[in-house]
C-alpha positions in Angstrom: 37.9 -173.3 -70.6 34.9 -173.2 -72.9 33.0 -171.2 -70.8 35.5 -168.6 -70.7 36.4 -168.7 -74.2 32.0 -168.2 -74.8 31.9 -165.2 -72.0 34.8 -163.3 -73.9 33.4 -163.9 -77.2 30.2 -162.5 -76.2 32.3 -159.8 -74.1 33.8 -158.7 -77.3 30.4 -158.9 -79.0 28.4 -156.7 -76.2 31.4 -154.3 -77.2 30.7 -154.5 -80.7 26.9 -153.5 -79.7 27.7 -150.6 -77.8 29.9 -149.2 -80.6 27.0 -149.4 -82.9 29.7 -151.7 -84.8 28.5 -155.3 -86.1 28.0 -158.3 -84.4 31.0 -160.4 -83.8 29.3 -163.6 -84.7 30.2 -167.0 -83.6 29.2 -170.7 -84.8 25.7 -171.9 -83.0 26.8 -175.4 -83.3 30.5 -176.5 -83.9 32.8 -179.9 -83.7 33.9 -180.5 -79.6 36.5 -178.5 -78.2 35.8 -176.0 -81.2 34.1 -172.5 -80.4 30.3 -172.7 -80.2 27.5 -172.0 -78.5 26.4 -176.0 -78.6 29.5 -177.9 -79.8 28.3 -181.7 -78.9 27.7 -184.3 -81.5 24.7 -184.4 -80.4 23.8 -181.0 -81.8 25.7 -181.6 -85.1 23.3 -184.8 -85.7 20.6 -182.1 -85.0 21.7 -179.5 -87.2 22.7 -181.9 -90.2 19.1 -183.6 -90.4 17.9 -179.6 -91.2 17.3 -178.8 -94.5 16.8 -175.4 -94.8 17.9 -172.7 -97.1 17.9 -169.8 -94.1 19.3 -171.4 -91.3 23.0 -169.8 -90.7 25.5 -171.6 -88.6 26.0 -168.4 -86.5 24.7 -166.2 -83.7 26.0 -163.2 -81.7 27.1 -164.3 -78.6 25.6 -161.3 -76.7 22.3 -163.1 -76.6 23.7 -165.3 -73.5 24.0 -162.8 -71.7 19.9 -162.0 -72.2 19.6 -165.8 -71.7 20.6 -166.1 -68.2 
């Protein structure tokens, strides 16, 4: 179900790029069960131990499709 809920999110976000509209971001890294590229505790513990002032907690999900 995750993986579905990902391809239409990045779907919807390819869409976004062809209309020249903006991206439809979603979170990089989120709680389990919760839309996200990584959503594992795992990641979280990763993410938390990062201090940095740039990092944003989002992506658009229309790189995944470059990614595979």
């Amino acid at each position: 179900m995750a993986t579905l809920r990902l391809l239409g999110a990045g779907v919807k976000d390819a869409i976004h790029g062809w209309l020249d509209r903006p991206p439809h971001y979603i979170p990089a890294v989120g709680t389990s069960g919760k839309l996200a590229v990584m959503a594992t505790p795992q990641a979280q513990q990763t993410i938390a131990a990062m201090h940095s002032a740039q990092w944003r907690n989002e992506v658009a999900p229309r790189v995944m499709f470059e990614m595979m």
